[in-house]
C-alpha positions in Angstrom: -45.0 4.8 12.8 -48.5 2.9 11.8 -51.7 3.1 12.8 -53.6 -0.9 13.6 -57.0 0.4 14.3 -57.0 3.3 12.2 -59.9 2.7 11.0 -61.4 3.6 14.0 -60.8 7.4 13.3 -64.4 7.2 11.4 -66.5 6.7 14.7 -64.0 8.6 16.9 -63.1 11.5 15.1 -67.1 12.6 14.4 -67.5 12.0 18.2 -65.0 14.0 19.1 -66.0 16.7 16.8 -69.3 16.6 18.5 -67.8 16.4 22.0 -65.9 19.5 21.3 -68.9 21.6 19.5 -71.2 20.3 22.7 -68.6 21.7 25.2 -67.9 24.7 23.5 -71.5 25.4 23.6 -72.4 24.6 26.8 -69.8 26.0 28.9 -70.9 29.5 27.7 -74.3 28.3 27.8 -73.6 28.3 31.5 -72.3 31.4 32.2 -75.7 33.0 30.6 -77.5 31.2 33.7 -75.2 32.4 36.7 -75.8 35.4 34.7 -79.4 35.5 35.0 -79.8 33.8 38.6 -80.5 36.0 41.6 -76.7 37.1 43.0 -76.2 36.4 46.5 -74.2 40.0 47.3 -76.1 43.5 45.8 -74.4 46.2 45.2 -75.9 49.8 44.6 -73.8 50.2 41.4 -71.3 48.0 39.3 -70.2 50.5 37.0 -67.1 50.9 38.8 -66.7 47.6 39.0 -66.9 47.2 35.3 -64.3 49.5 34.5 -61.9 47.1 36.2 -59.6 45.2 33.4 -59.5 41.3 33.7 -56.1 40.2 35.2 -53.8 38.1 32.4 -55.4 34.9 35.2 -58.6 35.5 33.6 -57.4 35.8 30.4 -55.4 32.7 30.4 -58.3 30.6 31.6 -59.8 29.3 28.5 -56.6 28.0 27.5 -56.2 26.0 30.7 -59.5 24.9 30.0 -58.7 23.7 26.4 -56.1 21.0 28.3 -59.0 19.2 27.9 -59.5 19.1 24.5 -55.7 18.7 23.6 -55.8 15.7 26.4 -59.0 13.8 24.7 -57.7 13.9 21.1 -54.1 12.3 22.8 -56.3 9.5 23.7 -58.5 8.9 20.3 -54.9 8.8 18.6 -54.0 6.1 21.2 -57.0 4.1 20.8 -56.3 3.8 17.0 -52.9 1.7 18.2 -50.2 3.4 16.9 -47.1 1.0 16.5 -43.5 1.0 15.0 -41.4 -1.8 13.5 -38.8 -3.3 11.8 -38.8 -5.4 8.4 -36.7 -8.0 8.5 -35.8 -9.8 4.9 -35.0 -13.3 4.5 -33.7 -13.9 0.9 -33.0 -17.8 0.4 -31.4 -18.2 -3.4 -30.4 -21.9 -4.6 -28.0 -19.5 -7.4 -26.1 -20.8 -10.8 -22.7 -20.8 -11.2 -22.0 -19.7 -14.8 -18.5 -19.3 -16.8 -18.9 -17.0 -19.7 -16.6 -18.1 -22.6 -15.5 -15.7 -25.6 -13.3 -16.3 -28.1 -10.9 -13.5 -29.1 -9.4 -15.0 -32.0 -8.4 -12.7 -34.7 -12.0 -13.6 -36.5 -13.8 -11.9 -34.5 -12.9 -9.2 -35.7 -15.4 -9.6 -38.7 -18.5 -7.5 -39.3 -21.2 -9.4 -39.5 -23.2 -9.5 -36.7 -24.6 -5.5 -37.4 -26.0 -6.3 -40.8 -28.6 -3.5 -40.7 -25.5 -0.7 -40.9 -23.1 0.6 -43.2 -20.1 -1.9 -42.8 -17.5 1.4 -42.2 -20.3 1.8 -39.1 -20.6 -2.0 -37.9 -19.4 -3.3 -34.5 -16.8 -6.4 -34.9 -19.1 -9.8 -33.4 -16.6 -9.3 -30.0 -18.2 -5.9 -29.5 -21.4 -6.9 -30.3 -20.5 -10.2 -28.3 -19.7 -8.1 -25.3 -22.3 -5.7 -25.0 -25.4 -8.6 -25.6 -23.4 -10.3 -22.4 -23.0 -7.5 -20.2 -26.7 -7.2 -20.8 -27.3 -10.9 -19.9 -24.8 -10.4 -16.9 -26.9 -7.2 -15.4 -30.1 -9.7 -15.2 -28.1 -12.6 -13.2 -27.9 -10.8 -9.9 -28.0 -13.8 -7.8 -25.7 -16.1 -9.4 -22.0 -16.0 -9.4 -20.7 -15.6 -12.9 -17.4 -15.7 -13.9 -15.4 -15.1 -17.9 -12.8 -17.5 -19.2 -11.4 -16.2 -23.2 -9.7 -17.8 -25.4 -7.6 -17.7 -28.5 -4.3 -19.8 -29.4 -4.6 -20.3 -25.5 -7.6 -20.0 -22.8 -7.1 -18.5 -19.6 -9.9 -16.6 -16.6 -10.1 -13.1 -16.9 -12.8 -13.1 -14.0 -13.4 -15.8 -11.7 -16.5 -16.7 -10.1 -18.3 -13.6 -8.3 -21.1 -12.0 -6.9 -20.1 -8.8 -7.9 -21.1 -8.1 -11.3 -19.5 -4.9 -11.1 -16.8 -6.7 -11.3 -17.6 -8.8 -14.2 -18.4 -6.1 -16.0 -15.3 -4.5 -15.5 -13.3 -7.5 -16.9 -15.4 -7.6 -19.5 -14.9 -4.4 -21.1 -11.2 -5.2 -20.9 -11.5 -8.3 -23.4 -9.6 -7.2 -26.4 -9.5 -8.8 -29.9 -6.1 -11.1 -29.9 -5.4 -10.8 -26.0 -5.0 -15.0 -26.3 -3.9 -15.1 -29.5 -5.1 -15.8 -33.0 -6.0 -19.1 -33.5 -9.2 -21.3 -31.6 -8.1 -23.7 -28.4 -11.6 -24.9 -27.9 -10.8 -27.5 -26.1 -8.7 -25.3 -23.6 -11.2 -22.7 -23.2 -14.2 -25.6 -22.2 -11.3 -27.1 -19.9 -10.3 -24.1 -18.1 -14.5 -23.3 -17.6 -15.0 -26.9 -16.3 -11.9 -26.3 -13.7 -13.0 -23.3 -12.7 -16.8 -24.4 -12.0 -16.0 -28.4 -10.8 -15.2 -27.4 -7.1 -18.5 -25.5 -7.1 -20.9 -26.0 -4.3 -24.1 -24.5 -6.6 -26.9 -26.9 -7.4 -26.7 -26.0 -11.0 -23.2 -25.0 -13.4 -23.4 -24.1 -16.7 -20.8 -22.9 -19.1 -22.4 -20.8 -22.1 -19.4 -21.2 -24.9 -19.1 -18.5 -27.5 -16.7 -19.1 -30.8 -16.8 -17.9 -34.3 -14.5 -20.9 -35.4 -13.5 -24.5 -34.9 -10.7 -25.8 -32.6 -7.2 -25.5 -34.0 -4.6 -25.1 -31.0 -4.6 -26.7 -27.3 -3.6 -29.5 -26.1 -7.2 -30.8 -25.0 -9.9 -32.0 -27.7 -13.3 -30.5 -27.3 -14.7 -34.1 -27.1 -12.5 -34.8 -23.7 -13.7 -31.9 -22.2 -17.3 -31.9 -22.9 -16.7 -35.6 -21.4 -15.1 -34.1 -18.4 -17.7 -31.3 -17.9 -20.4 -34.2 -17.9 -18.7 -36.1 -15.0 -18.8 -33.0 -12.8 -22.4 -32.3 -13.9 -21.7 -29.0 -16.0 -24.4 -28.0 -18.7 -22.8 -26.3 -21.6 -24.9 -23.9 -23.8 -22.6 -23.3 -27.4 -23.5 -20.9 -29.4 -21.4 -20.3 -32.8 -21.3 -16.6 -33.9 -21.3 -15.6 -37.8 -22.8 -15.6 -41.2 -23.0 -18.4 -42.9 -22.0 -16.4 -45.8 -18.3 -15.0 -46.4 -18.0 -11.9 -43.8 -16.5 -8.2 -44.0 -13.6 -7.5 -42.4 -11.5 -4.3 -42.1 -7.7 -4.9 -42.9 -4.9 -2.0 -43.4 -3.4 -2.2 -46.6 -1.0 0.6 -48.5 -3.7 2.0 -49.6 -5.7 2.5 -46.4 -8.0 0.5 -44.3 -10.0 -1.5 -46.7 -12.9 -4.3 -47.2 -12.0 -7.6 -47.4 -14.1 -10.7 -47.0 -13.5 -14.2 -45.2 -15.4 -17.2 -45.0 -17.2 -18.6 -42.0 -15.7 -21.6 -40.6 -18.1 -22.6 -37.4 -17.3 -26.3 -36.3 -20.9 -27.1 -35.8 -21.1 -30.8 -35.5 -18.5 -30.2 -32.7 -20.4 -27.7 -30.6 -23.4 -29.9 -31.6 -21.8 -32.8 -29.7 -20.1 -30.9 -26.9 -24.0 -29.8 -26.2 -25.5 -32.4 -26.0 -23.3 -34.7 -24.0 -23.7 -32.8 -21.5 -27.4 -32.2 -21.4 -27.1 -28.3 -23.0 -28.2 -26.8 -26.3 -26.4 -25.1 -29.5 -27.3 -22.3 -31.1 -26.4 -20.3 -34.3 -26.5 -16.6 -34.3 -26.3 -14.5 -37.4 -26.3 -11.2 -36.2 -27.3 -8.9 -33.2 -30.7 -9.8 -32.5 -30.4 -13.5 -33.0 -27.5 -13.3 -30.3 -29.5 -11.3 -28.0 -32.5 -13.7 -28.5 -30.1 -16.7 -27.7 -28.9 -15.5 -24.3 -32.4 -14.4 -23.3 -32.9 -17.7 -24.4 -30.5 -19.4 -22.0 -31.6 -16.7 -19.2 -34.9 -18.4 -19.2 -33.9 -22.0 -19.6 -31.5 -21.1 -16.5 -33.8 -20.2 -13.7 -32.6 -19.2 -9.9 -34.7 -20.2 -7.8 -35.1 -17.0 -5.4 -37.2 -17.3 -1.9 -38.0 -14.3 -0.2 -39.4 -14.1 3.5 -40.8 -11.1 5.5 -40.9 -10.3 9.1 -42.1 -7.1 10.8 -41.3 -6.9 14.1 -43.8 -4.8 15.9 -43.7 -2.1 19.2 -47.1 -0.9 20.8 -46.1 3.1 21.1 -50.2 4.1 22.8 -48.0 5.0 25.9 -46.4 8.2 24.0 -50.4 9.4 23.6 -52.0 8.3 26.5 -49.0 9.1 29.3 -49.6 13.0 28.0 -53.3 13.0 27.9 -53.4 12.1 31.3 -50.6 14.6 32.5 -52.9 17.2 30.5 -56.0 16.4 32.4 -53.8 16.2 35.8 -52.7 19.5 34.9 -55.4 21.0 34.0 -57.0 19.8 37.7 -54.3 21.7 39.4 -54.0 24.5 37.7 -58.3 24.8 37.8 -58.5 24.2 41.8 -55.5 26.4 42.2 -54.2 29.6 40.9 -57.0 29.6 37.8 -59.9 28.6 40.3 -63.4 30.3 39.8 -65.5 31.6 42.2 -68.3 30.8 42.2 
């Protein structure tokens, strides 16, 4: 409950203060005077009389006459409008269908991307890969996203949803190899563009993530970047890596041990698959560079979000004023009857 005139409660309140002071005054005020005008009955002695206790009638009587004061402050809280409601919220969102696509090819398991650790300490780029998304998943809450990954083949480990919670789910079970070990580019931008072609949303986009260049599938990058552009799909790639040779962690008979490999990121191909269909590439070299880039795309990608308010409103004065007057009508009885005063 709200108050529409509340501000009225700086003239009424000091008047009812006043009211209340003046009445408190004056009623006693009056007694003092019946008190001191001639009586119309003598008796040779009232000390008998005076002896006498009041009856709990007597007693009582101020409080029937403070009905009054109850009723009056009822009716300066109704005349300050007190009113309830309901908000009503009317979200209109024109959201972005987005495919995330990782490659899980055996080179991601190289340790390049945390350069500012140890290399027994650094996350492979998938891990690193996975938790920059997950962040960049948690900021898209109004557009469906779904993951496609890739390796020797691509397949959808999430489709399309809403419910990031499950996104995020699928996303921490992306495992290094679960596709294989070689790089079907042109599968992985294939199975995006089917999953995202029958899509209703204004805007699709496919944000492709590889650490490699295509060597398995059946379909050429080329074709499918062509393909995405005929269903209007903007594809952001991003190639992942050093540009130097990177660390890797391999078992041997002596133990786990250090073992470097050279980057091989197709660039002229992402390059192309980019720009034909209106996107961007980027190159990251390590963790912040990769956070940058999707932070990056997050901007360039904007849903447009409108939100609308209503407030439906219910006079409640009645639940004030209906008890101030049963107060007063009260009190009138209850005055002219049993708690009358003679004279």
């Amino acid at each position: 409950m709200f108050f529409s005139d509340i501000k009225l409660l700086w003239v009424l309140v000091p008047l009812y203060i006043l009211w209340a002071m003046a009445w408190f005054v004056t009623v006693p005020m009056g007694r003092r005077w019946r008190i001191l005008a001639p009586s119309s009955l003598r008796f040779s002695s009232t000390h008998r009389l005076n002896l006498l206790k009041p009856s709990w009638a007597v007693r009582v009587r101020p409080f029937v006459l403070g009905l009054r004061l109850l009723a009056v402050l009822f009716l300066v809280v109704a005349m300050t409008r007190p009113q309830t409601g309901r908000k009503h919220t009317k979200v209109t969102s024109e959201g972005i269908d987005i495919m995330l696509v990782l490659d899980t090819s055996g080179s991601m398991q190289a340790l390049d991307l945390d350069v500012d650790k140890p290399v027994g300490r650094r996350r492979n780029r998938l891990q690193v890969v996975k938790d920059v998304v997950a962040s960049f998943v948690e900021h898209r809450e109004n557009d469906q996203i779904g993951i496609v990954v890739f390796g020797s083949e691509a397949f959808t480990q999430c489709p399309l949803t809403l419910d990031h919670g499950i996104v995020s789910t699928f996303l921490d079970r992306v495992e290094l190899g679960v596709a294989g070990d070689s790089t079907a580019l042109g599968s992985a931008l294939g199975t995006a563009v089917k999953r995202l072609k029958k899509s209703d949303a204004k805007s699709k986009v496919v944000i492709l993530l590889t650490d490699g260049r295509n060597n398995s599938g059946v379909l050429a990058p080329r074709k499918a970047a062509e393909i995405a552009k005929t269903f209007g799909i903007k594809v952001y790639a991003i190639g992942a890596g050093t540009r130097d040779k990177a660390p890797i962690l391999v078992d041997t008979i002596f133990g786990r041990q250090v073992q470097y490999i050279q980057a091989d990121i197709d660039e002229p191909t992402l390059k192309e698959i980019a720009e034909t269909t209106g996107g961007d590439y980027f190159r990251a070299e390590d963790a912040s560079a990769l956070e940058a880039i999707y932070k990056q795309i997050d901007k360039l990608e904007k849903t447009r979000v409108e939100t609308r308010y209503y407030m439906e409103y219910n006079e409640r004065f009645p639940l004030f004023v209906i008890p101030a007057v049963f107060l007063l009508i009260l009190e009138m009885l209850l005055l002219g009857t049993r708690f009358r005063k003679i004279p």
